[in-house]
N, C-alpha and C positions, 0 to 999 in steps of 0.2 A: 438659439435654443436647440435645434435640429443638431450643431457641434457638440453641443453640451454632452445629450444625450445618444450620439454615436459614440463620442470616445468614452463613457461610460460603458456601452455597451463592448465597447471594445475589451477594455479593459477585463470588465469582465471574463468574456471568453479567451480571453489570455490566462485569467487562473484555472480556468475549466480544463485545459488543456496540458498534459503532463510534461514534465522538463525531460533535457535529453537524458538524464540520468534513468529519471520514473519509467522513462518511452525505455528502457535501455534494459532496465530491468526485468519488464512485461515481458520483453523481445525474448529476452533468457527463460524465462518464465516456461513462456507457451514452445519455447523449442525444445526443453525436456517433455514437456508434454508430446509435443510430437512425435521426439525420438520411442517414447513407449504407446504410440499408436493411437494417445486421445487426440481429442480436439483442440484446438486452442481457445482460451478465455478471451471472450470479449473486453475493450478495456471499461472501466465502470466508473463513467462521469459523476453519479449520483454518488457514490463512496470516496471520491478524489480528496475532497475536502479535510473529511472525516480519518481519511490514511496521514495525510498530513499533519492535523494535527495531533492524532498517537504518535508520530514521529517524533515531534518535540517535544511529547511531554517524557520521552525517554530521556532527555538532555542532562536532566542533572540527578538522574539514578546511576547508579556506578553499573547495578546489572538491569537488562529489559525486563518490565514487567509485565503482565498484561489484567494485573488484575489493579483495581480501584481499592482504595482503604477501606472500604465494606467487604469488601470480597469478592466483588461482582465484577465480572470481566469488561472490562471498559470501552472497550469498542461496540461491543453489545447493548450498552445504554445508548450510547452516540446514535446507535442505529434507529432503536427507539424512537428517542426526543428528536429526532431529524425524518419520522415516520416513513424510515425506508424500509421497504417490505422484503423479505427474501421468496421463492419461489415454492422454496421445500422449511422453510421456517429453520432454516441453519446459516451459519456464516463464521468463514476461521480468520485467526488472523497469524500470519507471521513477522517477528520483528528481526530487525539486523542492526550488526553497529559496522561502522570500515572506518579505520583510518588509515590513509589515506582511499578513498572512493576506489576500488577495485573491483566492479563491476562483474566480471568471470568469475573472480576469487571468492565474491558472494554467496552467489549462482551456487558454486561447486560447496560452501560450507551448507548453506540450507537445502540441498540436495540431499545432501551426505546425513542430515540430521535425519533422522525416521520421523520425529513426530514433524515435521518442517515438508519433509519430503510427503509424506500423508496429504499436506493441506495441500500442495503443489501437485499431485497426481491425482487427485479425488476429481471422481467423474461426478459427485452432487454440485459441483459449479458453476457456472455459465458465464461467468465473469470476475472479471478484478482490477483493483488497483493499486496503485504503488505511491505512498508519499514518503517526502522526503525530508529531512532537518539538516541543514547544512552546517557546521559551526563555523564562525567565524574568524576563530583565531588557530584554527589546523584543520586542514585539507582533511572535510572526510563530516560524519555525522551520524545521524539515524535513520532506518528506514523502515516503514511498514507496511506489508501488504495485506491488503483487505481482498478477501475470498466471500463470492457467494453464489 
């Protein structure tokens, strides 16, 4: 029993934990943050989940969206029905597509974007995370980061 419920747990904290890609991203992430004198984002177990799956559901839009067929911004619900609280009652998100996974190349388009670069410099944050959708049949997929 005691097996059972370690590699359960194991298992577990293997999803809990970001891929080298997510970890890779963050890394970029909080090193522009640094180069303009803020702090670095914590990264945000509680939103991991949640970044991930906005990831895939980009998969079979030709452009990123971030809004649900109501209108409503959809990671905003997530955050909701998953009763995760923000600090200052705000939270952004940004989405990416790469094919093939180019890591820097990313970094430097959502920098470059103002409204992209906004969510990435904003001092109302404290943390974030990064999920990921990989596709399977070409090197490369979707990614979303969750800000809050």
């Amino acid at each position: 029993m005691f097996s059972i419920v370690a590699t359960a747990l194991a298992a577990t904290l293997t999803l809990l934990q970001p891929t080298p890609l997510e970890g890779k991203m963050i890394d970029l992430t909080n090193a522009d943050r640094r180069q303009q004198g803020l702090s670095a984002l914590n990264f945000d177990y509680d939103t991991l989940a949640i970044a991930r799956v906005r990831a895939a559901d980009q998969q079979s839009l030709v452009s990123l969206n971030h809004f649900s067929s109501d209108g409503s911004l959809t990671f905003i619900r997530f955050l909701i029905e998953d009763h995760i609280t923000t600090a200052n009652g705000r939270a952004g998100e940004n989405l990416a597509r790469s094919y093939p996974w180019m890591p820097d190349d990313i970094e430097r388009a959502l920098i470059a974007s103002p409204a992209h670069r906004a969510n990435i410099l904003s001092t109302q944050w404290t943390s974030m995370s990064v999920g990921m959708w990989e596709d399977t049949t070409t090197p490369g997929g979707d990614l979303a980061f969750i800000f809050r």
